[in-house]
Short mmCIF file of the C-alpha atoms (twelve columns), coordinates in Angstrom:
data_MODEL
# 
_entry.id   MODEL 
# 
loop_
_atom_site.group_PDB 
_atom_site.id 
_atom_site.type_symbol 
_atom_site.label_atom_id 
_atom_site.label_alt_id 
_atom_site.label_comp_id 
_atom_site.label_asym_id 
_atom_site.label_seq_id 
_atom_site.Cartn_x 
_atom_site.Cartn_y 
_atom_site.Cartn_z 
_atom_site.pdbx_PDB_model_num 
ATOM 1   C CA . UNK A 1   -27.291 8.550   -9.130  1 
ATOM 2   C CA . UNK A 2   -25.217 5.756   -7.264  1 
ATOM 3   C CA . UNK A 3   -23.280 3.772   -10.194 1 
ATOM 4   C CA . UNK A 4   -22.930 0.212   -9.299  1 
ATOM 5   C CA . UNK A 5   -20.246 -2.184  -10.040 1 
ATOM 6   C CA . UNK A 6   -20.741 -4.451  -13.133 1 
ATOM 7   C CA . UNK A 7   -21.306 -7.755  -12.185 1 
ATOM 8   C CA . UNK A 8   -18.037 -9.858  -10.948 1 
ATOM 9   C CA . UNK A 9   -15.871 -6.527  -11.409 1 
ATOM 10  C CA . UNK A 10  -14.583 -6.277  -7.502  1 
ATOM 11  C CA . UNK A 11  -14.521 -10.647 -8.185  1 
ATOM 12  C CA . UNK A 12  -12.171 -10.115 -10.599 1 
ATOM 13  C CA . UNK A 13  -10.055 -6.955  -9.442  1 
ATOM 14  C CA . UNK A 14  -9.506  -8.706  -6.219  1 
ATOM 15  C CA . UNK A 15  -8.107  -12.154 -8.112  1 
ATOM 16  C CA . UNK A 16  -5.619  -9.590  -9.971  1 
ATOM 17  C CA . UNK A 17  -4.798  -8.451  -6.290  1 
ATOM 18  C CA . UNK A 18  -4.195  -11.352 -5.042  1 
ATOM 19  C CA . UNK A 19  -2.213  -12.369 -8.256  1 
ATOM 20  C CA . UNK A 20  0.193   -9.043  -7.540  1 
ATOM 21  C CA . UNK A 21  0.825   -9.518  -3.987  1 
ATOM 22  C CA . UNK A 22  1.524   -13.469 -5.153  1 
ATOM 23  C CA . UNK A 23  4.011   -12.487 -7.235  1 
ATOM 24  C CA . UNK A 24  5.496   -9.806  -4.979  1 
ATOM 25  C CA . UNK A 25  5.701   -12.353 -2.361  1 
ATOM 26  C CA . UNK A 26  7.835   -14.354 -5.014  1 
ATOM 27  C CA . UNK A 27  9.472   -11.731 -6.274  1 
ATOM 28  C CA . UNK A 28  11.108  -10.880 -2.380  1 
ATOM 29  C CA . UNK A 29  11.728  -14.350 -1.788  1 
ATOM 30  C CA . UNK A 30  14.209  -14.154 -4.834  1 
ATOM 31  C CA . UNK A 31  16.008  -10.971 -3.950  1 
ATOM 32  C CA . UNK A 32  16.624  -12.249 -0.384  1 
ATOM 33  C CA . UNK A 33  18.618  -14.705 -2.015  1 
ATOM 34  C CA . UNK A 34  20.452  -12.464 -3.883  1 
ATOM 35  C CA . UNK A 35  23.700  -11.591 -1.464  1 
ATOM 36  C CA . UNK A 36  23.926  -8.118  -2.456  1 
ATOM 37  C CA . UNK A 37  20.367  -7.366  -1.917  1 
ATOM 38  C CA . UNK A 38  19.371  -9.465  1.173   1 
ATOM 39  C CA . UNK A 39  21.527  -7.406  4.134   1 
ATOM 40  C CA . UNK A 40  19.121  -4.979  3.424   1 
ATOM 41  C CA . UNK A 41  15.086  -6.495  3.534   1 
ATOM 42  C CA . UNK A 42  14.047  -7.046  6.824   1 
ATOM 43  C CA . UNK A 43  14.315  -10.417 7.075   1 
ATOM 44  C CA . UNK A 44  10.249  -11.226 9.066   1 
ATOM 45  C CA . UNK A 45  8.646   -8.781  6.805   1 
ATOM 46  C CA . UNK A 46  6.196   -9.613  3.797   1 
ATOM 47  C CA . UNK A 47  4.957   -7.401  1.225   1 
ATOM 48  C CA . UNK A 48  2.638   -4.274  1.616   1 
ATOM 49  C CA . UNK A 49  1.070   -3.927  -1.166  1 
ATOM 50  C CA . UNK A 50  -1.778  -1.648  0.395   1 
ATOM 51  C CA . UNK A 51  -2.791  -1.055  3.958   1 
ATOM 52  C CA . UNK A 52  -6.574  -0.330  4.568   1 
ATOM 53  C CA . UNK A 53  -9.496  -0.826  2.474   1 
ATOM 54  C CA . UNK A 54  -8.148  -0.204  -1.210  1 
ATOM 55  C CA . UNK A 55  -11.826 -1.494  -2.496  1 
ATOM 56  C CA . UNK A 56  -13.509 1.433   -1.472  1 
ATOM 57  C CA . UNK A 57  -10.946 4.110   -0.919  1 
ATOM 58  C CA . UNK A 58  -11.178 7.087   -2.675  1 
ATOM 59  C CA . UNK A 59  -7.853  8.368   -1.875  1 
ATOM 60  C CA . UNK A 60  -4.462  7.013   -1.359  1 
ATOM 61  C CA . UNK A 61  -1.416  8.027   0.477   1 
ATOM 62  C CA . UNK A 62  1.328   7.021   -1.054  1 
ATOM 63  C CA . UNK A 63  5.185   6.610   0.487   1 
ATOM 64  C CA . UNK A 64  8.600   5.175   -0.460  1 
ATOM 65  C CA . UNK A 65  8.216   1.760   1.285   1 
ATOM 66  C CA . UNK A 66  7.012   -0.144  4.680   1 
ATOM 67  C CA . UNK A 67  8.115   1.022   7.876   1 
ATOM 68  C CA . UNK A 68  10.739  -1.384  9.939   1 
ATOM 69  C CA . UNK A 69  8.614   -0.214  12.795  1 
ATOM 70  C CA . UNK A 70  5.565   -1.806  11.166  1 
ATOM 71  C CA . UNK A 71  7.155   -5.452  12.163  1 
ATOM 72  C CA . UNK A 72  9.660   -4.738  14.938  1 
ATOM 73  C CA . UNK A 73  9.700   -3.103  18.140  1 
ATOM 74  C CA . UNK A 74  11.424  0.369   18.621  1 
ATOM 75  C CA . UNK A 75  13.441  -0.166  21.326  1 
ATOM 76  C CA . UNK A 76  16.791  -1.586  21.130  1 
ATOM 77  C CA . UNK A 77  18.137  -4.014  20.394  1 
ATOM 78  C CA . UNK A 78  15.033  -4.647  17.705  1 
ATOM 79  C CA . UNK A 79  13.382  -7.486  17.719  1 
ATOM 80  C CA . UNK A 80  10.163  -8.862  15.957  1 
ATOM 81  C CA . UNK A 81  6.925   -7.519  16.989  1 
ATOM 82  C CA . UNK A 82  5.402   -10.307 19.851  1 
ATOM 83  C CA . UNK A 83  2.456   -11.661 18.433  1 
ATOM 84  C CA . UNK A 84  -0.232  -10.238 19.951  1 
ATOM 85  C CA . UNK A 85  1.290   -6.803  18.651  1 
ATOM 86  C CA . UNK A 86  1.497   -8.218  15.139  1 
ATOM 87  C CA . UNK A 87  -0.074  -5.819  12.630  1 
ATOM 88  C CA . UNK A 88  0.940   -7.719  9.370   1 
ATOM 89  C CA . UNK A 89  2.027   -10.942 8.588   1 
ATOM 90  C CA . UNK A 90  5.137   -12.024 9.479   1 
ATOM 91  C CA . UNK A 91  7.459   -14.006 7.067   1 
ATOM 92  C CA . UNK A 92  6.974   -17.521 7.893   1 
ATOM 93  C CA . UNK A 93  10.109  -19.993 8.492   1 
ATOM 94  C CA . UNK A 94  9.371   -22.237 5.264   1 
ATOM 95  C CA . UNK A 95  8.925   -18.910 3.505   1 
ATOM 96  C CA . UNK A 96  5.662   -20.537 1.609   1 
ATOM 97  C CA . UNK A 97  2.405   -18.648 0.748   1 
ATOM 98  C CA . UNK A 98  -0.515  -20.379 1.177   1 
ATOM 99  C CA . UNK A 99  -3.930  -19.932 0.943   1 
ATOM 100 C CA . UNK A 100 -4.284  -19.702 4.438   1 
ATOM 101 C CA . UNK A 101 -1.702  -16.846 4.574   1 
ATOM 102 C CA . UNK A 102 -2.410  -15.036 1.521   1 
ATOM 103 C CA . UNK A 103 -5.846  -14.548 3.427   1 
ATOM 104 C CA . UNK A 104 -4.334  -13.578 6.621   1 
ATOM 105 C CA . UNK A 105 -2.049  -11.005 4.878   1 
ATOM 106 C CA . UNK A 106 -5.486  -9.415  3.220   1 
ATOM 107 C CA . UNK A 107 -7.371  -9.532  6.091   1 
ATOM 108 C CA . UNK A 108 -4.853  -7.930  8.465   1 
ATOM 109 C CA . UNK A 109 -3.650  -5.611  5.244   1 
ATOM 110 C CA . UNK A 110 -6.976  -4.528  4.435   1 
ATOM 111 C CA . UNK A 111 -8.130  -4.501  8.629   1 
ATOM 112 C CA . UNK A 112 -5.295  -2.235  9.253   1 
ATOM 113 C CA . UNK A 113 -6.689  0.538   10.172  1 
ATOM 114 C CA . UNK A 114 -9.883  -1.324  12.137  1 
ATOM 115 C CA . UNK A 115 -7.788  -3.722  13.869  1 
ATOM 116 C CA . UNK A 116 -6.704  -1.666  16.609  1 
ATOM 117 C CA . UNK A 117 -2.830  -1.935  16.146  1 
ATOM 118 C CA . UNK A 118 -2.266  0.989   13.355  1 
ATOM 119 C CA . UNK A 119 1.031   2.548   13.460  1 
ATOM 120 C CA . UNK A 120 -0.230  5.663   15.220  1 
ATOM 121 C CA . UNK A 121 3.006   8.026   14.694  1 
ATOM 122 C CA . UNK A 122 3.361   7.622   10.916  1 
ATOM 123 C CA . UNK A 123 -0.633  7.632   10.077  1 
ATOM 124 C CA . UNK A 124 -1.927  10.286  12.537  1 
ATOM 125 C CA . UNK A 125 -0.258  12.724  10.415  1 
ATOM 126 C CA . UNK A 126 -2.826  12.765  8.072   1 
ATOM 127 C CA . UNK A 127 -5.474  13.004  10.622  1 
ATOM 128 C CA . UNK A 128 -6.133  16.009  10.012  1 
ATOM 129 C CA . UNK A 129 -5.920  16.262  6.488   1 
ATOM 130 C CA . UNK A 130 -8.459  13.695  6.092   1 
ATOM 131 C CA . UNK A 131 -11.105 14.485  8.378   1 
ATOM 132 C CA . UNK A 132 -11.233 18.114  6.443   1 
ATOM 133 C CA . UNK A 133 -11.634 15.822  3.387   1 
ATOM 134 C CA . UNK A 134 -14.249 13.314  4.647   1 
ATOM 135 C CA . UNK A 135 -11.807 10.820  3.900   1 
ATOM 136 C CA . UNK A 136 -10.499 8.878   6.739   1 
ATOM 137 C CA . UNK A 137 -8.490  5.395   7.062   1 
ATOM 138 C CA . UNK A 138 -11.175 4.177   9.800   1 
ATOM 139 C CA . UNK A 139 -14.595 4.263   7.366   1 
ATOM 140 C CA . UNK A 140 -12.423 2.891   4.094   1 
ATOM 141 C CA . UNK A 141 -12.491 6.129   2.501   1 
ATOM 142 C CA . UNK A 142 -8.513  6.293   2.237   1 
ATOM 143 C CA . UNK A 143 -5.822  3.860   2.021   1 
ATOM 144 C CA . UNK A 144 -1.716  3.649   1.896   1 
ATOM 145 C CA . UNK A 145 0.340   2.568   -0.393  1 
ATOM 146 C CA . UNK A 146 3.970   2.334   -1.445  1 
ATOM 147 C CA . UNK A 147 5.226   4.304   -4.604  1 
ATOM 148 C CA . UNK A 148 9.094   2.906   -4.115  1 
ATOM 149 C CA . UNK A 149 8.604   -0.478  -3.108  1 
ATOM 150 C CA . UNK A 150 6.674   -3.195  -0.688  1 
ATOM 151 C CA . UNK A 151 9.248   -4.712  0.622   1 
ATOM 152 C CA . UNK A 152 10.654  -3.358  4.130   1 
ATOM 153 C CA . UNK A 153 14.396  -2.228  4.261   1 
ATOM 154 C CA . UNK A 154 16.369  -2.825  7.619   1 
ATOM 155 C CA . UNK A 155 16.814  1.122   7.351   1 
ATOM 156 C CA . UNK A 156 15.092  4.032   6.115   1 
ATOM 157 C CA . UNK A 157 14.767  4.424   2.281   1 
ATOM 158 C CA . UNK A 158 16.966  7.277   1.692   1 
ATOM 159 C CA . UNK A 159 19.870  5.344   4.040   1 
ATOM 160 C CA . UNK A 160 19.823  1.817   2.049   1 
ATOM 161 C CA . UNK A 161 23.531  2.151   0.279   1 
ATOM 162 C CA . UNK A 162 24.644  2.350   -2.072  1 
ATOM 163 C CA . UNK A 163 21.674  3.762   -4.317  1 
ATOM 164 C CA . UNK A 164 21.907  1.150   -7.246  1 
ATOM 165 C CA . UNK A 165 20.178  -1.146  -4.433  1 
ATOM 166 C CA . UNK A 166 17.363  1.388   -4.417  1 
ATOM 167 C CA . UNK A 167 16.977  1.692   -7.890  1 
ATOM 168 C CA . UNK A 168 17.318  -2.230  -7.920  1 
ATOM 169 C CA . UNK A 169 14.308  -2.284  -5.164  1 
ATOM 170 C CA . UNK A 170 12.071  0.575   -7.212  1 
ATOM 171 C CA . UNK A 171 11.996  -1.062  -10.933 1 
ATOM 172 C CA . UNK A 172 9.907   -3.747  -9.449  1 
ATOM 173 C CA . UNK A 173 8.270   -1.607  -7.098  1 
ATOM 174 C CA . UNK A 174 6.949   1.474   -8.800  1 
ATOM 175 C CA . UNK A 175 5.718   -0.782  -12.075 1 
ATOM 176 C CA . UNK A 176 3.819   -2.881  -8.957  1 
ATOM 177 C CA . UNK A 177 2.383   0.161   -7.702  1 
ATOM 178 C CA . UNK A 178 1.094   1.160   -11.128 1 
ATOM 179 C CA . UNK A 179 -0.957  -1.776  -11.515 1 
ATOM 180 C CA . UNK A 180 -1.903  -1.379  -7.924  1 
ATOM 181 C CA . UNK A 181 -3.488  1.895   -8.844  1 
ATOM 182 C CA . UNK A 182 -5.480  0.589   -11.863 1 
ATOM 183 C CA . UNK A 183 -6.738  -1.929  -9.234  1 
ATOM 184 C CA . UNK A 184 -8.581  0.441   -7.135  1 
ATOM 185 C CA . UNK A 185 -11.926 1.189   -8.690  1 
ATOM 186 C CA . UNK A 186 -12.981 4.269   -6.208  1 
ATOM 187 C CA . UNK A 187 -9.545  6.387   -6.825  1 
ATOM 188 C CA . UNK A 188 -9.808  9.702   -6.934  1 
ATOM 189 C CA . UNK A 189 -6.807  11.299  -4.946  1 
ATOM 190 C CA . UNK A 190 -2.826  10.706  -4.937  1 
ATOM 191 C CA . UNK A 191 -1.580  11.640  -1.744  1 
ATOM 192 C CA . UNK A 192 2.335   10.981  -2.362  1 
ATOM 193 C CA . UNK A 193 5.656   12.392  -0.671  1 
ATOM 194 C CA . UNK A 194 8.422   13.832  -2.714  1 
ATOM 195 C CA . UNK A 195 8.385   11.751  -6.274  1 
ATOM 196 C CA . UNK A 196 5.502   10.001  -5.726  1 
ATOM 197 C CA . UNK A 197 3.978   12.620  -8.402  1 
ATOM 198 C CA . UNK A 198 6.391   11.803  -11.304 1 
ATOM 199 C CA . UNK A 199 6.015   8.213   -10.775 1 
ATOM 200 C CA . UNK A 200 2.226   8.597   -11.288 1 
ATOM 201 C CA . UNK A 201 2.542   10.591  -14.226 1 
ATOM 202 C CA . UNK A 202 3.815   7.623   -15.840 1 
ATOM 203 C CA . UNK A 203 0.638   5.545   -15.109 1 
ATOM 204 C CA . UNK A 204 -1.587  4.381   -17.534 1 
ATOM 205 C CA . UNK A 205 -4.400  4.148   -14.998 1 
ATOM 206 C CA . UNK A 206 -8.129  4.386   -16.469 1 
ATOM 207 C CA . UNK A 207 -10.932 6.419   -14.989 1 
ATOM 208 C CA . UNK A 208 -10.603 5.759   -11.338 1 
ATOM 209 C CA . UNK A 209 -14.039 5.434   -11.089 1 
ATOM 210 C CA . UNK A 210 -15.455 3.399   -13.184 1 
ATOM 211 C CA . UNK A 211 -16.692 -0.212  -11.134 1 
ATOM 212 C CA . UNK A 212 -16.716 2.009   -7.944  1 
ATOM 213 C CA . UNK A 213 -18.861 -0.479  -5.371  1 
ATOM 214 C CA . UNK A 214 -19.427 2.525   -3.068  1 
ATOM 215 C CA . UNK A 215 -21.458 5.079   -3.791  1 
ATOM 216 C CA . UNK A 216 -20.350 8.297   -4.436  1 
ATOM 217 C CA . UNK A 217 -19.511 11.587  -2.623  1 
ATOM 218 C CA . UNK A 218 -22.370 14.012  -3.050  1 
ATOM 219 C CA . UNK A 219 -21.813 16.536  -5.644  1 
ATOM 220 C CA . UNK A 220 -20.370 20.306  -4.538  1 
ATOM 221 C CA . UNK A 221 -19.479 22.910  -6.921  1 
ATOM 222 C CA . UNK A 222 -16.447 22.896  -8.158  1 
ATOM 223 C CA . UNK A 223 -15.988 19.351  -7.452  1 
ATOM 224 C CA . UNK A 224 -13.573 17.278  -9.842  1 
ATOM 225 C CA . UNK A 225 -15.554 15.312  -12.014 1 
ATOM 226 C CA . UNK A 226 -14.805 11.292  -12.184 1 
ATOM 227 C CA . UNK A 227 -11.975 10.654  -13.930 1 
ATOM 228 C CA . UNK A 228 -8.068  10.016  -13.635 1 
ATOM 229 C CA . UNK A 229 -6.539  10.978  -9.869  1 
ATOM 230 C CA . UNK A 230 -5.288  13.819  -9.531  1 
ATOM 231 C CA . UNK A 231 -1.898  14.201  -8.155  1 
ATOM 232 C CA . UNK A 232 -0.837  15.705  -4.703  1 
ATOM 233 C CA . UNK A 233 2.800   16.161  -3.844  1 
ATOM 234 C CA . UNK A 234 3.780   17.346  -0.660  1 
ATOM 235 C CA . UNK A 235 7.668   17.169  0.677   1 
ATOM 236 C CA . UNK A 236 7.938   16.467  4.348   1 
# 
């Protein structure tokens, strides 16, 4: 039997969305002040809290951070993506976040993978993976998120020095992706890299899918029941 949502749940989870990626919007603005931090955010990125439908996924991949290559271009010297390129929002000059941009960042966030500009090299890797599990970006079934942070770094994670301004970036970060999780009410599967599995041991998330407003996979045996997400590591 298809359980539906109670009334206003998906109203309100998407108010407490909005709320995080408000205050992780504020929360960058402040470290990009902060000289010892600000070398090392890309300076036209905004927070990714979640690329893809996180309403109705039922599985998320989960990775240190943003891609620089999700806002500039790859050859050198790098410059901002042009616009028509664009697949996220770009920091704006006033560095404001308006109504009007808070729904462009959630529309192009949540679009991502419908829009026709998906970062093909980093996301076709789980191609495969996800078609074998029904799951795919494309139909909302899956989404991305970021374990260590959602803020981009000017370099890769594991080259931002020294490592006190990673550990600086991930106590914000992996907190904010904790309440993330408890946002998404169709969660069933943690698809992380490297720590991504110790970091969600430490979540108090409630059964994933409780609220779910899509109805569920059909029942094979052996199937997990609904409950917590399980955990997936995988190194690269």
């Amino acid at each position: 039997m298809s359980a539906s949502p109670p009334p206003g749940d998906l109203a309100d989870r998407t108010r407490r969305y909005e709320a995080l990626y408000a205050g992780a919007w504020a929360d960058l603005a402040r470290l990009r002040a902060d000289p010892r931090l600000a070398p090392w955010l890309l300076p036209e990125a905004t927070p990714v809290l979640a690329y893809g439908a996180w309403q109705t996924a039922r599985l998320t991949t989960a990775a240190l951070n943003p891609s620089e290559d999700e806002f500039q271009t790859r050859d050198a010297p790098r410059r901002p993506l042009p616009a028509a390129h664009q697949r996220l929002l770009h920091w704006p000059a006033d560095g404001h976040l308006t109504p009007a941009r808070l729904a462009e960042a959630r529309r192009r966030a949540e679009g991502y993978f419908t829009l026709g500009q998906a970062y093909a090299t980093w996301f076709g890797r789980y191609r495969g993976l996800l078609a074998g599990l029904d799951l795919p970006f494309e139909r909302g079934l899956a989404c991305q998120t970021n374990y260590g942070s959602p803020f981009t770094t000017v370099v890769g994670w594991g080259a931002v020095r020294p490592a006190a301004v990673r550990t600086r970036l991930a106590a914000d970060g992996a907190p904010r992706w904790r309440h993330l999780l408890d946002l998404l009410p169709c969660l069933e599967i943690i698809l992380g890299q490297g720590r991504a599995g110790a970091a969600s041991r430490r979540s108090s998330a409630s059964p994933r899918t409780r609220g779910c407003p899509c109805p569920p996979r059909s029942t094979r045996k052996g199937a997990r029941p609904p409950g917590r997400a399980p955990i997936c590591s995988i190194t690269p």
